[in-house]
N, C-alpha and C positions, 0 to 999 in steps of 0.2 A: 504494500500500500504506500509505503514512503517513495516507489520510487514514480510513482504517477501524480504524489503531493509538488514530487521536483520535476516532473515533464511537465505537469501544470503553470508551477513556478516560470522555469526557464521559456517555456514557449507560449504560455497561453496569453502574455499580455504582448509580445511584440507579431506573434501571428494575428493577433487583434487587429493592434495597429497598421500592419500592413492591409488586409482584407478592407478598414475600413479608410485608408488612406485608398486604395484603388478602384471604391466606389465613390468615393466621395472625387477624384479626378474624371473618373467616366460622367459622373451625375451633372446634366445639365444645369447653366444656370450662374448665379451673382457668387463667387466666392464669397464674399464677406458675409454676406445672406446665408449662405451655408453653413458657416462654420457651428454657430453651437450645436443645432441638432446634429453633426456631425459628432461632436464632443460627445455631447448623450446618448447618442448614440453607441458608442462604445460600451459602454458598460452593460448592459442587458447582453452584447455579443460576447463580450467576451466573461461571464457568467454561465452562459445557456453553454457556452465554448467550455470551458474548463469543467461544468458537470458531464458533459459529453467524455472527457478523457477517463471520468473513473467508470465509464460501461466496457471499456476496451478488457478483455482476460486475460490477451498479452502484454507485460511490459514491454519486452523487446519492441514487438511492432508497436505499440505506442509511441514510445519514442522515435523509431523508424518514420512513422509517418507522420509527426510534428514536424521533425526536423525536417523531413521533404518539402512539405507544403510552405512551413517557414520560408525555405531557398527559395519555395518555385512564387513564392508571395511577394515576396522584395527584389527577388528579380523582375515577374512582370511590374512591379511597382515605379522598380526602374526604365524599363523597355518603356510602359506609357509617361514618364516623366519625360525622357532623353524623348521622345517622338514628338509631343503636346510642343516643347520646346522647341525643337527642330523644324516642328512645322508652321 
């Protein structure tokens, strides 16, 4: 159980962050207007997120698949930042 308390810890707020950083770029509309609900939004995600890691029966794949999503989350975070920019 402890080591799903620390897949939680380590990945459940910065997988947050990115998920809700890459809807919140996709999401049309007035940035500054955005922003709080964007803010409060986080927190229910990443709640409903972190209860979801302790249904998993593997730890190994738990973490496995934090740590993937994590990469592949702040990378497209990336890809649509560097494009938005670019374009």
């Amino acid at each position: 159980m402890a080591s799903k308390h620390w897949a939680a810890l380590l990945f459940g707020l910065p997988l947050t962050i990115a998920l809700i950083g890459i809807l919140a770029l996709l999401f049309p509309g007035n940035e500054q207007q955005a922003v709080l609900p964007w803010l409060l939004f986080t927190f229910p995600v990443w709640v409903v997120q972190m209860a979801l890691m302790y249904l998993s029966r593997s730890n190994k794949r738990l973490w496995l698949i934090l740590a993937v999503l994590t990469a592949l989350s702040y990378g497209l975070l990336w890809l649509i930042k560097t494009s938005i920019v670019a374009a």
